[in-house]
PQR file of N, CA, C, O and H, with PARSE charges and radii, in Angstrom:
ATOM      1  N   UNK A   1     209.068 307.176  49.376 -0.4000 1.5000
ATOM      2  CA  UNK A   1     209.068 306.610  48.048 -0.0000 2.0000
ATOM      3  C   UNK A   1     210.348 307.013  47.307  0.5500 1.7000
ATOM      4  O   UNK A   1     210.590 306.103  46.514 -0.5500 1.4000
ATOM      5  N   UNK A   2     211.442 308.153  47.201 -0.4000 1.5000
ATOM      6  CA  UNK A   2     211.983 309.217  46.775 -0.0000 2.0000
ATOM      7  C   UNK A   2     213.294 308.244  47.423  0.5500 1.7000
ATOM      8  O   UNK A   2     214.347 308.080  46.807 -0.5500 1.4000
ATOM      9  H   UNK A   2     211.246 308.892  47.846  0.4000 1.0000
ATOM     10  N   UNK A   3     213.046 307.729  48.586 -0.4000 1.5000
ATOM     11  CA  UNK A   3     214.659 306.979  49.131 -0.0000 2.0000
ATOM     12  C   UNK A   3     214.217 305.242  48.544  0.5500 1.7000
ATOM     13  O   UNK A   3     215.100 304.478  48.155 -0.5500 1.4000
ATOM     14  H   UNK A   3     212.191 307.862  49.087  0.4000 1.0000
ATOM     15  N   UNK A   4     213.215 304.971  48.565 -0.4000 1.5000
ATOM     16  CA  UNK A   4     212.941 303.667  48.076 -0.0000 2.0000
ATOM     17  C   UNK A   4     213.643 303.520  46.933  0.5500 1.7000
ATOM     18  O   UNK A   4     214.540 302.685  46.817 -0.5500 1.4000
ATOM     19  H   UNK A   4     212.497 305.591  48.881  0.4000 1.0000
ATOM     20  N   UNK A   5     213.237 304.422  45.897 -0.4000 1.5000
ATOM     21  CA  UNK A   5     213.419 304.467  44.739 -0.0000 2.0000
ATOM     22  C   UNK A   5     215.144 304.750  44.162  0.5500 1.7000
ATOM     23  O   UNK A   5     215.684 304.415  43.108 -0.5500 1.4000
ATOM     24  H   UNK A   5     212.508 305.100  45.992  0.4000 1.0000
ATOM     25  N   UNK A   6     215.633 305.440  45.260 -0.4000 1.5000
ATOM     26  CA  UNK A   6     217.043 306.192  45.380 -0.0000 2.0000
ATOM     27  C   UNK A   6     217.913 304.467  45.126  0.5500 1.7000
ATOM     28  O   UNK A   6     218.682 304.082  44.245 -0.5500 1.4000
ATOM     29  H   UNK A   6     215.195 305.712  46.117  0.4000 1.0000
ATOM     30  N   UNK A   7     217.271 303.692  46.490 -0.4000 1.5000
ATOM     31  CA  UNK A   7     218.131 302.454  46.599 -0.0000 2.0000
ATOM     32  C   UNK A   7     217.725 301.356  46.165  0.5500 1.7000
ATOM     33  O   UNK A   7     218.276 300.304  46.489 -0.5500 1.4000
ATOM     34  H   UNK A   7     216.646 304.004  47.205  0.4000 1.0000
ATOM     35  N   UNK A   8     216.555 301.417  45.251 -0.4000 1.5000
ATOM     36  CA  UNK A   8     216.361 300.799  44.438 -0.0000 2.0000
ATOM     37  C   UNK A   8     217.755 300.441  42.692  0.5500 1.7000
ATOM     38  O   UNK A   8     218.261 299.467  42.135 -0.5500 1.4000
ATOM     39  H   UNK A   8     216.107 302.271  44.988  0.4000 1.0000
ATOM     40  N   UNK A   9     217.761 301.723  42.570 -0.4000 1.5000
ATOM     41  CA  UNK A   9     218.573 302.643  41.559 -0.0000 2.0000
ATOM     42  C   UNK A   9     219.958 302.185  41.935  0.5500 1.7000
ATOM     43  O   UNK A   9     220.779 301.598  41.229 -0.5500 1.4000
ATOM     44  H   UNK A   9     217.350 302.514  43.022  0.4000 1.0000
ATOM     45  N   UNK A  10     220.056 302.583  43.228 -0.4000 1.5000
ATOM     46  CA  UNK A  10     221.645 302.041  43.618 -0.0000 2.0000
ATOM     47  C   UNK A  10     222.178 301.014  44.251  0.5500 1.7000
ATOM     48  O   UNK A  10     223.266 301.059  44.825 -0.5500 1.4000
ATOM     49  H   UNK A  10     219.390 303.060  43.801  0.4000 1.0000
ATOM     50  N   UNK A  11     221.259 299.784  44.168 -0.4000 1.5000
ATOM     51  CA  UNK A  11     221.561 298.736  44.224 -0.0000 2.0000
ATOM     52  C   UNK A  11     222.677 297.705  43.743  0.5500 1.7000
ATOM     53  O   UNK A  11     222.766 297.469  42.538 -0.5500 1.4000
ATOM     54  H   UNK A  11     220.375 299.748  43.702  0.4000 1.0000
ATOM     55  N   UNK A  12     223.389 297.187  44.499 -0.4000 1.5000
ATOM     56  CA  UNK A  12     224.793 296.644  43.279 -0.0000 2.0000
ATOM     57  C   UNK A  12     223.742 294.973  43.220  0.5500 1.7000
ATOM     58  O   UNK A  12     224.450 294.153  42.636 -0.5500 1.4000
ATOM     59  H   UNK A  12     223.318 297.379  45.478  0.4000 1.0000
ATOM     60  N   UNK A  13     222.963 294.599  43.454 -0.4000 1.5000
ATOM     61  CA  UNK A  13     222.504 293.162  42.402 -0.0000 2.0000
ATOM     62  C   UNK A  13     220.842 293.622  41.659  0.5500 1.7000
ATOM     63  O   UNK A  13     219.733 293.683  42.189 -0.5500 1.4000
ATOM     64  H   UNK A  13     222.387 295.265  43.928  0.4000 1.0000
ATOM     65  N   UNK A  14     221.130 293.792  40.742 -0.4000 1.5000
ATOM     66  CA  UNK A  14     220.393 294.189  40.064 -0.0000 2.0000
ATOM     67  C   UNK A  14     219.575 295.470  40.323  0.5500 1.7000
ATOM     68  O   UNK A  14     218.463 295.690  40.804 -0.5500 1.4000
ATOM     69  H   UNK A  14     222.031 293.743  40.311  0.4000 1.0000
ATOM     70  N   UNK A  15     220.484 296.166  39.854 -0.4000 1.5000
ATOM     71  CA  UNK A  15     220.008 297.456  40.035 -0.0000 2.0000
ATOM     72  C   UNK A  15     218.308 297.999  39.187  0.5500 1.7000
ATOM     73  O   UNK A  15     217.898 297.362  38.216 -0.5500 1.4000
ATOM     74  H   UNK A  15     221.388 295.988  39.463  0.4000 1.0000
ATOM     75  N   UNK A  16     217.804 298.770  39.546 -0.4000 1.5000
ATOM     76  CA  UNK A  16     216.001 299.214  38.379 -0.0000 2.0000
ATOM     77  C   UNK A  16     216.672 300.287  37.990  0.5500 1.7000
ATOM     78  O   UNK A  16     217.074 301.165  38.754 -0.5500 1.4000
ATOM     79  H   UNK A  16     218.137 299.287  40.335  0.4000 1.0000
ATOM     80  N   UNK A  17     216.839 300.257  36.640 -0.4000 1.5000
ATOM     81  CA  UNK A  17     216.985 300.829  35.329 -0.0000 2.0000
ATOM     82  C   UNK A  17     216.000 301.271  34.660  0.5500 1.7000
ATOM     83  O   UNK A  17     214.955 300.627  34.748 -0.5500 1.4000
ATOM     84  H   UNK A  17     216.513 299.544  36.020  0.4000 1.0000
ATOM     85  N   UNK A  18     216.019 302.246  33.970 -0.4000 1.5000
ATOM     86  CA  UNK A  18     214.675 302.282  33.232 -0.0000 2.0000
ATOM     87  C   UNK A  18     215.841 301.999  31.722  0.5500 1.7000
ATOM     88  O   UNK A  18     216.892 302.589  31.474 -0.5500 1.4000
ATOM     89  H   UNK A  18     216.868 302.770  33.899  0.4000 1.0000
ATOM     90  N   UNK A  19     215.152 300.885  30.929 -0.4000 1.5000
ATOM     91  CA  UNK A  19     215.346 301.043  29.396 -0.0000 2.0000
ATOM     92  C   UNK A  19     215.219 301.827  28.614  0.5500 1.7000
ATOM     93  O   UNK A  19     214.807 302.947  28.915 -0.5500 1.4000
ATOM     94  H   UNK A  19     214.298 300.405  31.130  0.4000 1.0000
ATOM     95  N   UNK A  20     215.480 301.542  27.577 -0.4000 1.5000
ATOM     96  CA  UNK A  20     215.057 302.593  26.253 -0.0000 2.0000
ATOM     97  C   UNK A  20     213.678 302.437  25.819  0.5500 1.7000
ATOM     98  O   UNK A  20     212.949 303.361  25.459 -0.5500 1.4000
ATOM     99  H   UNK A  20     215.814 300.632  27.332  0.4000 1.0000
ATOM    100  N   UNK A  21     213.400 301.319  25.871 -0.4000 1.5000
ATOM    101  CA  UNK A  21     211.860 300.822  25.545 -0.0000 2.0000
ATOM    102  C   UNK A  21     210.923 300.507  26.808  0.5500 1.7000
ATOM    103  O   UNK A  21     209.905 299.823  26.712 -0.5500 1.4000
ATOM    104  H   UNK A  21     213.993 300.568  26.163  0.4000 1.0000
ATOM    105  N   UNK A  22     211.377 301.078  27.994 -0.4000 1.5000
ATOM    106  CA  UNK A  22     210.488 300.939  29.003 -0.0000 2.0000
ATOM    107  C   UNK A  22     209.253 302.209  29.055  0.5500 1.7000
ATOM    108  O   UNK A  22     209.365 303.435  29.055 -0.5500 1.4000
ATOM    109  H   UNK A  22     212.204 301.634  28.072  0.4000 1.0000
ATOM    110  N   UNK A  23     208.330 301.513  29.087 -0.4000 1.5000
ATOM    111  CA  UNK A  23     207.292 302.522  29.354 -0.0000 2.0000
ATOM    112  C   UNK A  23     207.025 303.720  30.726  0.5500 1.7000
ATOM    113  O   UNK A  23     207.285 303.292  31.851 -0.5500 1.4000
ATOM    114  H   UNK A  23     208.238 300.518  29.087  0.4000 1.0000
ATOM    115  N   UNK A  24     206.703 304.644  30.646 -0.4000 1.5000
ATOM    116  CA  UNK A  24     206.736 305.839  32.260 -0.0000 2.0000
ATOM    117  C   UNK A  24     205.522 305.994  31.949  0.5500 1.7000
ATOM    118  O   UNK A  24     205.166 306.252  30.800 -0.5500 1.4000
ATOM    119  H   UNK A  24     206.491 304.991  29.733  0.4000 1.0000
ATOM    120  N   UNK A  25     204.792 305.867  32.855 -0.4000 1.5000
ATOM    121  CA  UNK A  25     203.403 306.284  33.116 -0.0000 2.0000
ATOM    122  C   UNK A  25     203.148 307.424  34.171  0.5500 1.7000
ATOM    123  O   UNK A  25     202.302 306.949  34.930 -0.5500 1.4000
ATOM    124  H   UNK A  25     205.081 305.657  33.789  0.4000 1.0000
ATOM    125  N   UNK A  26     203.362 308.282  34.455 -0.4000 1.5000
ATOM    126  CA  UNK A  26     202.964 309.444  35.080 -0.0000 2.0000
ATOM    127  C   UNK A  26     201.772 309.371  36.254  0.5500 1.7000
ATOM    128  O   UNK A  26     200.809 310.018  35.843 -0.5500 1.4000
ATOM    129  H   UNK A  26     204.049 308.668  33.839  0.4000 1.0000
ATOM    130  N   UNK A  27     201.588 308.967  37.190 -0.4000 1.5000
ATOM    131  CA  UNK A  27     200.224 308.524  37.744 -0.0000 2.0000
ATOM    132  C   UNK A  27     199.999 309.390  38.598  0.5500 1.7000
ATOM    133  O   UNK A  27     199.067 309.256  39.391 -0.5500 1.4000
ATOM    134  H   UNK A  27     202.370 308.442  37.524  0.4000 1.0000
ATOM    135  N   UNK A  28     200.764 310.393  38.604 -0.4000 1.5000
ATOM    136  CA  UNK A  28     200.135 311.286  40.074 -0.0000 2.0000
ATOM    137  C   UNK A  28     198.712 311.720  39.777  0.5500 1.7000
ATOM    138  O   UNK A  28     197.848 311.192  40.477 -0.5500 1.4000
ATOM    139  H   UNK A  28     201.521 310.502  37.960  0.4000 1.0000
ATOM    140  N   UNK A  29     198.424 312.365  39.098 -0.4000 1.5000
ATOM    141  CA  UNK A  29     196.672 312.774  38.894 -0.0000 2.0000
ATOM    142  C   UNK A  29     195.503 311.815  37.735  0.5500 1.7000
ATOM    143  O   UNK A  29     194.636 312.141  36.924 -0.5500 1.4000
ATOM    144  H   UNK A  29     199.126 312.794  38.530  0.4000 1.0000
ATOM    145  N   UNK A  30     195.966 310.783  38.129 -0.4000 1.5000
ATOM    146  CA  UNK A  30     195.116 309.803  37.386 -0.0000 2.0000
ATOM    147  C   UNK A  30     194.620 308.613  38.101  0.5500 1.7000
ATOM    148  O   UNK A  30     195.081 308.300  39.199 -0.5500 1.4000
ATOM    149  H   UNK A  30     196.670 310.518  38.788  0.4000 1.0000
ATOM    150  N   UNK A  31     193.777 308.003  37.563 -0.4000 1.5000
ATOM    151  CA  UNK A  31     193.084 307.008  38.589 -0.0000 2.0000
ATOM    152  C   UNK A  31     193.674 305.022  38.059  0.5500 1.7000
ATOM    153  O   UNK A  31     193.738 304.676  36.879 -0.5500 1.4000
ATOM    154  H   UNK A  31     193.403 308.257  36.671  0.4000 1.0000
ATOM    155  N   UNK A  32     193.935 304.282  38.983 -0.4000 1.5000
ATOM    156  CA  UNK A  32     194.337 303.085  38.538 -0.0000 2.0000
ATOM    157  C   UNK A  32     193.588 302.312  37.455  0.5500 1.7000
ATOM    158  O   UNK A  32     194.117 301.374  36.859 -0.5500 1.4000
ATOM    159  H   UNK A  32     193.883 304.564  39.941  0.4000 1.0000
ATOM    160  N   UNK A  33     192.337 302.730  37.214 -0.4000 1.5000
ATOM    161  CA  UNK A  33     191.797 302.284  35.921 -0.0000 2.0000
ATOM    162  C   UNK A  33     192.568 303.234  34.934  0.5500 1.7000
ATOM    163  O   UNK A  33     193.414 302.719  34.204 -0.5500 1.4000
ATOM    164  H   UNK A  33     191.907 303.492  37.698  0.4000 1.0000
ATOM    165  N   UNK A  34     192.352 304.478  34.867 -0.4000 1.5000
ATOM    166  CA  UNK A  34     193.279 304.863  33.947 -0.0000 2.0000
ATOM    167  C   UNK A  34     194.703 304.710  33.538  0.5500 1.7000
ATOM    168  O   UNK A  34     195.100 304.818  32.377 -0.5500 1.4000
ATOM    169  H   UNK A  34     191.665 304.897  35.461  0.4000 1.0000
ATOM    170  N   UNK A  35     195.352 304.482  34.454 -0.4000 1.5000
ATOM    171  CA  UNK A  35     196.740 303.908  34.537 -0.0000 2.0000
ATOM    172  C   UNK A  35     196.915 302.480  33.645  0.5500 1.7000
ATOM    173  O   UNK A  35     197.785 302.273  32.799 -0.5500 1.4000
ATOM    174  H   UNK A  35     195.030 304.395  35.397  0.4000 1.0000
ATOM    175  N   UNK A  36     195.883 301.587  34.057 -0.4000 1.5000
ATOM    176  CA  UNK A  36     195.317 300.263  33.369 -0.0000 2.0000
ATOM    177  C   UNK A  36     195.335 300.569  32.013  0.5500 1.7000
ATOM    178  O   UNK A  36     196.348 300.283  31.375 -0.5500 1.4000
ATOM    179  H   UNK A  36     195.177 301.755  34.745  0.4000 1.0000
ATOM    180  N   UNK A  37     194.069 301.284  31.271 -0.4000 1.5000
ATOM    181  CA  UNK A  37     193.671 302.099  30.136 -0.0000 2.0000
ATOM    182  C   UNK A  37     194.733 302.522  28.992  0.5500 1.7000
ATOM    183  O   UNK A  37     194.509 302.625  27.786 -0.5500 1.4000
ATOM    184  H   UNK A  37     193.246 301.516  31.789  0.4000 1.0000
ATOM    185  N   UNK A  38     196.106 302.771  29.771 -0.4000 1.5000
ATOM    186  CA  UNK A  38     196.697 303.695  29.500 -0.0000 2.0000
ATOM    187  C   UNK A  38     198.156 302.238  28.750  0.5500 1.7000
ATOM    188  O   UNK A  38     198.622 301.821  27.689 -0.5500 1.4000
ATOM    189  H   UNK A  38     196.288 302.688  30.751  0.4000 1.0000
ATOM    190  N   UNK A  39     198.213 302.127  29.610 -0.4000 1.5000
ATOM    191  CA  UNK A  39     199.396 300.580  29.735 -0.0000 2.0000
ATOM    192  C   UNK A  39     198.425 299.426  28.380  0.5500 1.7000
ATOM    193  O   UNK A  39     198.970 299.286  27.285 -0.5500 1.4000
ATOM    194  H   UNK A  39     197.834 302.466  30.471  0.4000 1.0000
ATOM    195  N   UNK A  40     197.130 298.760  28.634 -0.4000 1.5000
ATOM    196  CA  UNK A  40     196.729 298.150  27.318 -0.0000 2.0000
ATOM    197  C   UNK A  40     196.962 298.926  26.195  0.5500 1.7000
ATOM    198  O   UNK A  40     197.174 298.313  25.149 -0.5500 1.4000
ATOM    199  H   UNK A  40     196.688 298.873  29.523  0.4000 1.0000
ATOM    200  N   UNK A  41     196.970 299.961  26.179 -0.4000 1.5000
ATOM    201  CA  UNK A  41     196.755 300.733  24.542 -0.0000 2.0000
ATOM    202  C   UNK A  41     198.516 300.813  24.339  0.5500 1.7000
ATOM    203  O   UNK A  41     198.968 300.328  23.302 -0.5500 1.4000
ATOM    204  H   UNK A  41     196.798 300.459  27.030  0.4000 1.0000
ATOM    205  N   UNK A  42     199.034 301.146  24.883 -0.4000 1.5000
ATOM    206  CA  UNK A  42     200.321 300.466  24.863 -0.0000 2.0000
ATOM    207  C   UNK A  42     200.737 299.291  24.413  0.5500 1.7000
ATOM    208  O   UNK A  42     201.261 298.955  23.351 -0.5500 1.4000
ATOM    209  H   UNK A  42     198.666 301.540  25.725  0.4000 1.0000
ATOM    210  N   UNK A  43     200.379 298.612  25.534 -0.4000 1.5000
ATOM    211  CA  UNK A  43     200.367 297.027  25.162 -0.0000 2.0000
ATOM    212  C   UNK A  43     200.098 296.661  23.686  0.5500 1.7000
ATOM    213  O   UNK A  43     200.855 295.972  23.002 -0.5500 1.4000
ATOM    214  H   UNK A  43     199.953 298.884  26.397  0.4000 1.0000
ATOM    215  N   UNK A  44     199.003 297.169  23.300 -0.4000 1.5000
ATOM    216  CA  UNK A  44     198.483 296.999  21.872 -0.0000 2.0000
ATOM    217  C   UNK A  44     199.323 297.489  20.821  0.5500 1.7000
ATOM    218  O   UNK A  44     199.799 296.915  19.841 -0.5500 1.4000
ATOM    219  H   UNK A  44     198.389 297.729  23.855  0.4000 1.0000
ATOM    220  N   UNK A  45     199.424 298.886  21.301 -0.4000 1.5000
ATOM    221  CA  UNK A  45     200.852 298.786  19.990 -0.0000 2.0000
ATOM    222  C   UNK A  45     202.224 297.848  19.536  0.5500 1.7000
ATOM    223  O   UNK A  45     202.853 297.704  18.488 -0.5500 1.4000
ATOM    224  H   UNK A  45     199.038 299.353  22.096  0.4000 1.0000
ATOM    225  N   UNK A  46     202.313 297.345  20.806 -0.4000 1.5000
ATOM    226  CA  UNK A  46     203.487 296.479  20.064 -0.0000 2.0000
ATOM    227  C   UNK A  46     203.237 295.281  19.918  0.5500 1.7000
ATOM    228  O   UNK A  46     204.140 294.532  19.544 -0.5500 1.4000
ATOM    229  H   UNK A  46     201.801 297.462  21.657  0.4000 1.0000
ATOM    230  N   UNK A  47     201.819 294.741  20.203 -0.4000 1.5000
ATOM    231  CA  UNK A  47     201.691 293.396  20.159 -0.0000 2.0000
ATOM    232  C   UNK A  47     200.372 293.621  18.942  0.5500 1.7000
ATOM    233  O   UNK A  47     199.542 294.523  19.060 -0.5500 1.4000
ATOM    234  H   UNK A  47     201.086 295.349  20.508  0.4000 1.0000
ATOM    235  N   UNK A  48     200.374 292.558  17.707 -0.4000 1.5000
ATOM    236  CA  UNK A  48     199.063 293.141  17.028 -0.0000 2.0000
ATOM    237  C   UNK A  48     197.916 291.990  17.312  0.5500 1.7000
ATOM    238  O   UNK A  48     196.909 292.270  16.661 -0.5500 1.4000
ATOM    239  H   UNK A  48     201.048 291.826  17.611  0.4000 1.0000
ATOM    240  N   UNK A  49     197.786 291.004  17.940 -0.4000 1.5000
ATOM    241  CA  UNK A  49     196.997 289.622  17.874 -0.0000 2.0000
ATOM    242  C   UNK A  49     196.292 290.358  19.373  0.5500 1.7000
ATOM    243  O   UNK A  49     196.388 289.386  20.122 -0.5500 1.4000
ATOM    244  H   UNK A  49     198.604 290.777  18.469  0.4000 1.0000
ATOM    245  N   UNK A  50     195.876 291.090  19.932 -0.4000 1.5000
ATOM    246  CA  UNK A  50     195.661 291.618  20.873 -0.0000 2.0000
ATOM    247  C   UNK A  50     194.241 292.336  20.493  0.5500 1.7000
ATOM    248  O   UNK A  50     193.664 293.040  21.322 -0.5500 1.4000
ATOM    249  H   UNK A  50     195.799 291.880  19.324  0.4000 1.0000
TER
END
C-alpha cells in the first residue's frame, strides 16, 4: 500500500495530492460503517440542504 501510494504521489499525469480542503480519515482502527458515519457528518457540514 506504502509503494502504491509512493507512485501514486509521484506520478507525472496527474499526480494524488491531498488539498487544503481534502478530507483524511484515519481508518486503521475503525469499521467501514464508521468511516461512512464519519465522511456524511462531514458531508453535512459543508452542504446545508442535506
Amino acid at each position: 500500500m506504502k509503494l502504491r501510494d509512493k507512485n501514486d504521489k509521484n506520478r507525472q499525469s496527474s499526480p494524488l495530492i491531498k488539498t487544503k480542503d481534502s478530507l483524511f480519515i484515519d481508518t486503521t482502527n475503525i469499521s467501514e460503517k464508521e468511516v461512512l458515519e464519519i465522511a456524511i457528518q462531514e458531508i453535512k457540514k459543508k452542504i446545508d440542504f442535506i
